[in-house]
C-alpha beads as a LAMMPS data file, in Angstrom:
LAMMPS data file: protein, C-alpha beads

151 atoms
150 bonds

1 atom types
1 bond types

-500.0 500.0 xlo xhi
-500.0 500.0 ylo yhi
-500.0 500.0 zlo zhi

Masses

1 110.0

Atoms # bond

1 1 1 0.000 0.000 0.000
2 1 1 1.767 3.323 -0.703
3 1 1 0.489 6.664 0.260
4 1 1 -1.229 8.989 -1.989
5 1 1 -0.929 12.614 0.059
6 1 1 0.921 13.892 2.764
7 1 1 0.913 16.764 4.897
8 1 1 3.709 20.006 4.851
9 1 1 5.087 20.244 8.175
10 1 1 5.261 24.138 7.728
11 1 1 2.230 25.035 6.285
12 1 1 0.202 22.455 7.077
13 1 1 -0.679 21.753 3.467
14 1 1 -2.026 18.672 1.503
15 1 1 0.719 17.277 -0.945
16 1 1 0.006 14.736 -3.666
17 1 1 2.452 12.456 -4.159
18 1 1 0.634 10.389 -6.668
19 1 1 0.713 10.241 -10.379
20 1 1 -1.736 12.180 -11.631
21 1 1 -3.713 11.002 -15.408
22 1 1 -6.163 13.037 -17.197
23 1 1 -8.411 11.360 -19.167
24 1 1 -11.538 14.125 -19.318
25 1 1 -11.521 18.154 -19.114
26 1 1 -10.236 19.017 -15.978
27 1 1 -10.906 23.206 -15.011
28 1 1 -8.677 23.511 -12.079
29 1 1 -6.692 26.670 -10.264
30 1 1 -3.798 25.038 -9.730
31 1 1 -2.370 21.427 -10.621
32 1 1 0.278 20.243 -8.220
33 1 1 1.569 16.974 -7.284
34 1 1 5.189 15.386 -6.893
35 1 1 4.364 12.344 -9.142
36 1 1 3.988 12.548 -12.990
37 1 1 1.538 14.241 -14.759
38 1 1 -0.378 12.299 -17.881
39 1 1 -2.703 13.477 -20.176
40 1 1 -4.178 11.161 -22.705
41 1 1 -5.613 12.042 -26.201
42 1 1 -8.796 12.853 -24.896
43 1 1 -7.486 15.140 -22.189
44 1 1 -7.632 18.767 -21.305
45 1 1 -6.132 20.895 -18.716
46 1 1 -7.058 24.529 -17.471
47 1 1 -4.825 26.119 -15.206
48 1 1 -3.585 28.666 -14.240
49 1 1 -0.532 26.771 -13.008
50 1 1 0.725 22.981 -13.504
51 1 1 3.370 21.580 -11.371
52 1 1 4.813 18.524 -11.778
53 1 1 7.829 17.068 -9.783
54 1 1 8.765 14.028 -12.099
55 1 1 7.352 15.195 -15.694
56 1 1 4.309 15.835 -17.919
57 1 1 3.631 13.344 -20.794
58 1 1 1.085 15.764 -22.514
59 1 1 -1.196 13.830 -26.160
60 1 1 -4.241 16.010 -25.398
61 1 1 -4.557 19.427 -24.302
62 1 1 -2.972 22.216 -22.067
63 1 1 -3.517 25.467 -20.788
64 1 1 -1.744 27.237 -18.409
65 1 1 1.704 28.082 -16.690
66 1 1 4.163 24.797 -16.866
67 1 1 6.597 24.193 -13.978
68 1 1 8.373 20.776 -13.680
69 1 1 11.800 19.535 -12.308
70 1 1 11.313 16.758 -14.479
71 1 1 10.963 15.918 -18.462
72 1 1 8.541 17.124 -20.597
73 1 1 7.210 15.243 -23.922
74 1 1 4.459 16.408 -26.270
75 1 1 2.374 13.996 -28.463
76 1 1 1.746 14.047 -32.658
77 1 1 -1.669 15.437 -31.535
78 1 1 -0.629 17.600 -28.646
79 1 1 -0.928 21.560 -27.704
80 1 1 -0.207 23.564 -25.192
81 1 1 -1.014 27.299 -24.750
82 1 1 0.481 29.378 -22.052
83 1 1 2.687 32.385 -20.595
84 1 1 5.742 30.023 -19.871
85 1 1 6.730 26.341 -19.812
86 1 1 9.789 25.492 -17.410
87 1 1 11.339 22.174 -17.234
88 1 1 14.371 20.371 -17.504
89 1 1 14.444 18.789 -20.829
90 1 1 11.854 18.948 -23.384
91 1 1 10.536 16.275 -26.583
92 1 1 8.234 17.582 -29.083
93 1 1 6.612 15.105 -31.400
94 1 1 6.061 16.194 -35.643
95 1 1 2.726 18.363 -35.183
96 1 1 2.861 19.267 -31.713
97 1 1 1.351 22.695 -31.698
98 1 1 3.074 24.960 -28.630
99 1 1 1.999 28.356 -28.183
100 1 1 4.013 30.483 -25.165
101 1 1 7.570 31.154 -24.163
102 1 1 9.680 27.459 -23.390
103 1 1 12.599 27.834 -21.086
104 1 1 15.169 25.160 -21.142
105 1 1 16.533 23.651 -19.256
106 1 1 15.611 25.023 -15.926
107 1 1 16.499 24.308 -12.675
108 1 1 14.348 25.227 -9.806
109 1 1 16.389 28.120 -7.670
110 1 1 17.360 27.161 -4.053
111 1 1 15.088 28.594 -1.567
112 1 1 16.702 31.416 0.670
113 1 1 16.740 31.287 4.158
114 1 1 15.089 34.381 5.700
115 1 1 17.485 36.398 8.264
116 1 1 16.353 37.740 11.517
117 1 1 17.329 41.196 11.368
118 1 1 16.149 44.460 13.066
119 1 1 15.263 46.361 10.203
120 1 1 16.151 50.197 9.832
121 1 1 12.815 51.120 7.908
122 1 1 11.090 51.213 10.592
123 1 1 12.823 53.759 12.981
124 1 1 13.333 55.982 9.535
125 1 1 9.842 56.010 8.738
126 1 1 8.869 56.500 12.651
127 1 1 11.447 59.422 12.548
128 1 1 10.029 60.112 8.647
129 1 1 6.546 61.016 10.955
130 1 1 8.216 62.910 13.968
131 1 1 9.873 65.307 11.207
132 1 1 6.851 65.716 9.203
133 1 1 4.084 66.255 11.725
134 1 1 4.337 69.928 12.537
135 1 1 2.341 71.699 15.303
136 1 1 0.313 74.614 14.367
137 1 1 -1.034 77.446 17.169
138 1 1 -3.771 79.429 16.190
139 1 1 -4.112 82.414 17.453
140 1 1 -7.010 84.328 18.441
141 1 1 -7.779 87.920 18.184
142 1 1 -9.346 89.149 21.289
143 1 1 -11.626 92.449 20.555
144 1 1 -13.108 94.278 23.010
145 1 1 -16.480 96.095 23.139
146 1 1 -16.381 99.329 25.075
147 1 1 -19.934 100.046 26.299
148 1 1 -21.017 103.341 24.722
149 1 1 -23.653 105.729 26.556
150 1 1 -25.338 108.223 24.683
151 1 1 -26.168 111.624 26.171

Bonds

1 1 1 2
2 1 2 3
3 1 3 4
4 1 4 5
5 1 5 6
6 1 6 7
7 1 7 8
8 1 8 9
9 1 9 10
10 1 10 11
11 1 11 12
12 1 12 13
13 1 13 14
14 1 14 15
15 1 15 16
16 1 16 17
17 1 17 18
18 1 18 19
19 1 19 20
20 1 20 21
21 1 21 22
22 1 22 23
23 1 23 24
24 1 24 25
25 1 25 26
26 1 26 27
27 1 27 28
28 1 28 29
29 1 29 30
30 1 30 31
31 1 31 32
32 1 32 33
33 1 33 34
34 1 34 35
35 1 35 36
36 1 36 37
37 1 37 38
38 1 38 39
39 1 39 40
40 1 40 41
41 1 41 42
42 1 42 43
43 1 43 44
44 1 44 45
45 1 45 46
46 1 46 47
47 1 47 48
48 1 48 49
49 1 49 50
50 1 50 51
51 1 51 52
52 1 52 53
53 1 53 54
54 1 54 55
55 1 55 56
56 1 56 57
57 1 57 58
58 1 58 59
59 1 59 60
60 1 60 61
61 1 61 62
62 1 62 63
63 1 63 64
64 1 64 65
65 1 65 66
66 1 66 67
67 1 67 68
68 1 68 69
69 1 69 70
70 1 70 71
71 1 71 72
72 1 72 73
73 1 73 74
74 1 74 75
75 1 75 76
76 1 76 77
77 1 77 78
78 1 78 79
79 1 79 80
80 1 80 81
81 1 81 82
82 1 82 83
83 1 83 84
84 1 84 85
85 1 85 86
86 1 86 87
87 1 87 88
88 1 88 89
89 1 89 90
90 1 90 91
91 1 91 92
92 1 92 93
93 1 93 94
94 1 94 95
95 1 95 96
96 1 96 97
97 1 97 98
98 1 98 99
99 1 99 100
100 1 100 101
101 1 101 102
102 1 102 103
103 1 103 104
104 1 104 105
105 1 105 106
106 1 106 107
107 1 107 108
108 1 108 109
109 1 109 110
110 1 110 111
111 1 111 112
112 1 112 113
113 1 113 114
114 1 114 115
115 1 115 116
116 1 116 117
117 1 117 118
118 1 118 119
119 1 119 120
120 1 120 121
121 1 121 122
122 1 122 123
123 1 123 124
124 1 124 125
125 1 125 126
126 1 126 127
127 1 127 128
128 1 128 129
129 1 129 130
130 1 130 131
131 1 131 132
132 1 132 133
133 1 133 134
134 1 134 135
135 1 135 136
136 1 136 137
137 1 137 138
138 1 138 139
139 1 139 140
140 1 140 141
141 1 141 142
142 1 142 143
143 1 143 144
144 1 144 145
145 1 145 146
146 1 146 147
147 1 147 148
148 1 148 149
149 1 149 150
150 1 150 151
Protein backbone atom coordinates (compact mmCIF):
# COMPACT_ATOMS: atom_id res chain seq x y z
CA UNK A 1 0.00 0.00 0.00
CA UNK A 2 1.77 3.32 -0.70
CA UNK A 3 0.49 6.66 0.26
CA UNK A 4 -1.23 8.99 -1.99
CA UNK A 5 -0.93 12.61 0.06
CA UNK A 6 0.92 13.89 2.76
CA UNK A 7 0.91 16.76 4.90
CA UNK A 8 3.71 20.01 4.85
CA UNK A 9 5.09 20.24 8.17
CA UNK A 10 5.26 24.14 7.73
CA UNK A 11 2.23 25.03 6.29
CA UNK A 12 0.20 22.46 7.08
CA UNK A 13 -0.68 21.75 3.47
CA UNK A 14 -2.03 18.67 1.50
CA UNK A 15 0.72 17.28 -0.95
CA UNK A 16 0.01 14.74 -3.67
CA UNK A 17 2.45 12.46 -4.16
CA UNK A 18 0.63 10.39 -6.67
CA UNK A 19 0.71 10.24 -10.38
CA UNK A 20 -1.74 12.18 -11.63
CA UNK A 21 -3.71 11.00 -15.41
CA UNK A 22 -6.16 13.04 -17.20
CA UNK A 23 -8.41 11.36 -19.17
CA UNK A 24 -11.54 14.12 -19.32
CA UNK A 25 -11.52 18.15 -19.11
CA UNK A 26 -10.24 19.02 -15.98
CA UNK A 27 -10.91 23.21 -15.01
CA UNK A 28 -8.68 23.51 -12.08
CA UNK A 29 -6.69 26.67 -10.26
CA UNK A 30 -3.80 25.04 -9.73
CA UNK A 31 -2.37 21.43 -10.62
CA UNK A 32 0.28 20.24 -8.22
CA UNK A 33 1.57 16.97 -7.28
CA UNK A 34 5.19 15.39 -6.89
CA UNK A 35 4.36 12.34 -9.14
CA UNK A 36 3.99 12.55 -12.99
CA UNK A 37 1.54 14.24 -14.76
CA UNK A 38 -0.38 12.30 -17.88
CA UNK A 39 -2.70 13.48 -20.18
CA UNK A 40 -4.18 11.16 -22.70
CA UNK A 41 -5.61 12.04 -26.20
CA UNK A 42 -8.80 12.85 -24.90
CA UNK A 43 -7.49 15.14 -22.19
CA UNK A 44 -7.63 18.77 -21.30
CA UNK A 45 -6.13 20.90 -18.72
CA UNK A 46 -7.06 24.53 -17.47
CA UNK A 47 -4.82 26.12 -15.21
CA UNK A 48 -3.59 28.67 -14.24
CA UNK A 49 -0.53 26.77 -13.01
CA UNK A 50 0.73 22.98 -13.50
CA UNK A 51 3.37 21.58 -11.37
CA UNK A 52 4.81 18.52 -11.78
CA UNK A 53 7.83 17.07 -9.78
CA UNK A 54 8.77 14.03 -12.10
CA UNK A 55 7.35 15.20 -15.69
CA UNK A 56 4.31 15.83 -17.92
CA UNK A 57 3.63 13.34 -20.79
CA UNK A 58 1.08 15.76 -22.51
CA UNK A 59 -1.20 13.83 -26.16
CA UNK A 60 -4.24 16.01 -25.40
CA UNK A 61 -4.56 19.43 -24.30
CA UNK A 62 -2.97 22.22 -22.07
CA UNK A 63 -3.52 25.47 -20.79
CA UNK A 64 -1.74 27.24 -18.41
CA UNK A 65 1.70 28.08 -16.69
CA UNK A 66 4.16 24.80 -16.87
CA UNK A 67 6.60 24.19 -13.98
CA UNK A 68 8.37 20.78 -13.68
CA UNK A 69 11.80 19.54 -12.31
CA UNK A 70 11.31 16.76 -14.48
CA UNK A 71 10.96 15.92 -18.46
CA UNK A 72 8.54 17.12 -20.60
CA UNK A 73 7.21 15.24 -23.92
CA UNK A 74 4.46 16.41 -26.27
CA UNK A 75 2.37 14.00 -28.46
CA UNK A 76 1.75 14.05 -32.66
CA UNK A 77 -1.67 15.44 -31.53
CA UNK A 78 -0.63 17.60 -28.65
CA UNK A 79 -0.93 21.56 -27.70
CA UNK A 80 -0.21 23.56 -25.19
CA UNK A 81 -1.01 27.30 -24.75
CA UNK A 82 0.48 29.38 -22.05
CA UNK A 83 2.69 32.39 -20.60
CA UNK A 84 5.74 30.02 -19.87
CA UNK A 85 6.73 26.34 -19.81
CA UNK A 86 9.79 25.49 -17.41
CA UNK A 87 11.34 22.17 -17.23
CA UNK A 88 14.37 20.37 -17.50
CA UNK A 89 14.44 18.79 -20.83
CA UNK A 90 11.85 18.95 -23.38
CA UNK A 91 10.54 16.28 -26.58
CA UNK A 92 8.23 17.58 -29.08
CA UNK A 93 6.61 15.10 -31.40
CA UNK A 94 6.06 16.19 -35.64
CA UNK A 95 2.73 18.36 -35.18
CA UNK A 96 2.86 19.27 -31.71
CA UNK A 97 1.35 22.70 -31.70
CA UNK A 98 3.07 24.96 -28.63
CA UNK A 99 2.00 28.36 -28.18
CA UNK A 100 4.01 30.48 -25.16
CA UNK A 101 7.57 31.15 -24.16
CA UNK A 102 9.68 27.46 -23.39
CA UNK A 103 12.60 27.83 -21.09
CA UNK A 104 15.17 25.16 -21.14
CA UNK A 105 16.53 23.65 -19.26
CA UNK A 106 15.61 25.02 -15.93
CA UNK A 107 16.50 24.31 -12.67
CA UNK A 108 14.35 25.23 -9.81
CA UNK A 109 16.39 28.12 -7.67
CA UNK A 110 17.36 27.16 -4.05
CA UNK A 111 15.09 28.59 -1.57
CA UNK A 112 16.70 31.42 0.67
CA UNK A 113 16.74 31.29 4.16
CA UNK A 114 15.09 34.38 5.70
CA UNK A 115 17.49 36.40 8.26
CA UNK A 116 16.35 37.74 11.52
CA UNK A 117 17.33 41.20 11.37
CA UNK A 118 16.15 44.46 13.07
CA UNK A 119 15.26 46.36 10.20
CA UNK A 120 16.15 50.20 9.83
CA UNK A 121 12.81 51.12 7.91
CA UNK A 122 11.09 51.21 10.59
CA UNK A 123 12.82 53.76 12.98
CA UNK A 124 13.33 55.98 9.54
CA UNK A 125 9.84 56.01 8.74
CA UNK A 126 8.87 56.50 12.65
CA UNK A 127 11.45 59.42 12.55
CA UNK A 128 10.03 60.11 8.65
CA UNK A 129 6.55 61.02 10.95
CA UNK A 130 8.22 62.91 13.97
CA UNK A 131 9.87 65.31 11.21
CA UNK A 132 6.85 65.72 9.20
CA UNK A 133 4.08 66.25 11.73
CA UNK A 134 4.34 69.93 12.54
CA UNK A 135 2.34 71.70 15.30
CA UNK A 136 0.31 74.61 14.37
CA UNK A 137 -1.03 77.45 17.17
CA UNK A 138 -3.77 79.43 16.19
CA UNK A 139 -4.11 82.41 17.45
CA UNK A 140 -7.01 84.33 18.44
CA UNK A 141 -7.78 87.92 18.18
CA UNK A 142 -9.35 89.15 21.29
CA UNK A 143 -11.63 92.45 20.56
CA UNK A 144 -13.11 94.28 23.01
CA UNK A 145 -16.48 96.09 23.14
CA UNK A 146 -16.38 99.33 25.08
CA UNK A 147 -19.93 100.05 26.30
CA UNK A 148 -21.02 103.34 24.72
CA UNK A 149 -23.65 105.73 26.56
CA UNK A 150 -25.34 108.22 24.68
CA UNK A 151 -26.17 111.62 26.17
Amino acid sequence: MRAMSTTCPGCHKAIKIEDVIVKTYIPVVDLQTCGRIKITKRGRVCARRIQSGDGIDCDGIMEGAVETDGDVHFGPKSSWKGPSLLGRSIEIAAGAKLVGIVTVPWHRPDPVEKKTTKKKTTTKKIAAKKTTAKKTVAKKKTTTKKKTTRK
